[in-house]
Each structure stands twice: as structure tokens, then as C-alpha cells.
C-alpha positions in Angstrom: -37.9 -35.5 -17.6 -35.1 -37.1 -18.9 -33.8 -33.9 -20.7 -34.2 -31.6 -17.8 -31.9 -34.1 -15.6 -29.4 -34.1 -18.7 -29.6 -31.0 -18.7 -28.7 -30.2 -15.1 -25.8 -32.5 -15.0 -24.0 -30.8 -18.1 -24.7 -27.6 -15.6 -23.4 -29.5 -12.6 -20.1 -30.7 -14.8 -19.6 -26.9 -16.5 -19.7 -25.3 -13.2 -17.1 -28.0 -10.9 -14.8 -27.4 -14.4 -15.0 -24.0 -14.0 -14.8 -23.9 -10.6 -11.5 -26.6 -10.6 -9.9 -24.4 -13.4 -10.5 -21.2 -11.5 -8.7 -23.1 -8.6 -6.1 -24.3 -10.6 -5.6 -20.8 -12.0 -5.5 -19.4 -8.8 -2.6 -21.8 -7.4 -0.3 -21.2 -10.2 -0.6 -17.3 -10.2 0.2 -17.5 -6.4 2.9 -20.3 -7.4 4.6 -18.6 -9.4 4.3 -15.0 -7.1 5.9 -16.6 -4.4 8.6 -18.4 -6.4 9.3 -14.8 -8.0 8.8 -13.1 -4.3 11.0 -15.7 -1.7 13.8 -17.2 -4.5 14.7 -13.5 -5.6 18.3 -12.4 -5.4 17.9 -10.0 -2.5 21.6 -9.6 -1.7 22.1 -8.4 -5.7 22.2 -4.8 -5.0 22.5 -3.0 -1.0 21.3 0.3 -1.3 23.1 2.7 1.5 20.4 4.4 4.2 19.5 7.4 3.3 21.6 10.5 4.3 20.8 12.0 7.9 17.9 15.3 7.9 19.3 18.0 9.6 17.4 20.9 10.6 18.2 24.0 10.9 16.2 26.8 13.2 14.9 29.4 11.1 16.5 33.0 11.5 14.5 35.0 13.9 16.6 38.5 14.2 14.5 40.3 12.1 11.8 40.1 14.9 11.9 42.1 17.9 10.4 39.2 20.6 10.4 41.8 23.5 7.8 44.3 21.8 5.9 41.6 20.5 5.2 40.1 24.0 4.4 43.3 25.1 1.7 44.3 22.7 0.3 40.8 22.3 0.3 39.2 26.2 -2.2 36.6 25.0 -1.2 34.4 21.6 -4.0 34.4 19.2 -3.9 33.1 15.8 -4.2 35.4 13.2 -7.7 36.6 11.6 -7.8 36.9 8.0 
């Protein structure tokens, strides 16, 4: 009787170390992100915006718009 209760309290102490040093791991990785995340030199380098899109309308001469209204009254997507 006397083992098994050893026994469980060396299991008890194993698992509240492991579970303090997870914890302690866990603070200092998230430490340390947010030291390297908040206290960075943002003002180091200003990158200009990006340049403005312009868009051009496709050319459209080579298409007669009249004849195709005329033969196709109706849009329909084409059938391949």
C-alpha cells in the first residue's frame, strides 16, 4: 500500500513539473514574440504605396457590334 501511494505522488510531482515547465515555456516564447513584435524599429524603412492600376478598355474595332446584335438578339453563352 505504501508503494502504490509512493508511487502516485512521484506521478503527481512529474506531471505539476511538467505541466509548470510547459507553462513556463509557454510564457517565455510569447515573451520574447512580443518583445521582438511591439519594440521593433517600425519607422526603419517606409515603403512608398504601390503605383496606381490603370486599365485600359480592350480594342473592340475588329468587331462589327451592329451585325452581331442582329444575328444574336438574345445573349447566350457559348456551347463548346
Amino acid at each position: 500500500m505504501a508503494e502504490s501511494e509512493r508511487s502516485s505522488r512521484l506521478r503527481a510531482a512529474w506531471i505539476a513539473a511538467a505541466v509548470i515547465g510547459v507553462g513556463v515555456l509557454w510564457w517565455a516564447v510569447f515573451s520574447l514574440m512580443g518583445r521582438l513584435w511591439w519594440q521593433a524599429d517600425l519607422g526603419a524603412e517606409k515603403v512608398p504605396p504601390p503605383a496606381r492600376v490603370e486599365v485600359h478598355a480592350p480594342r473592340h474595332d475588329w468587331v462589327d457590334l451592329d451585325k452581331y446584335s442582329r444575328e444574336h438578339p438574345v445573349w447566350e453563352p457559348a456551347r463548346e
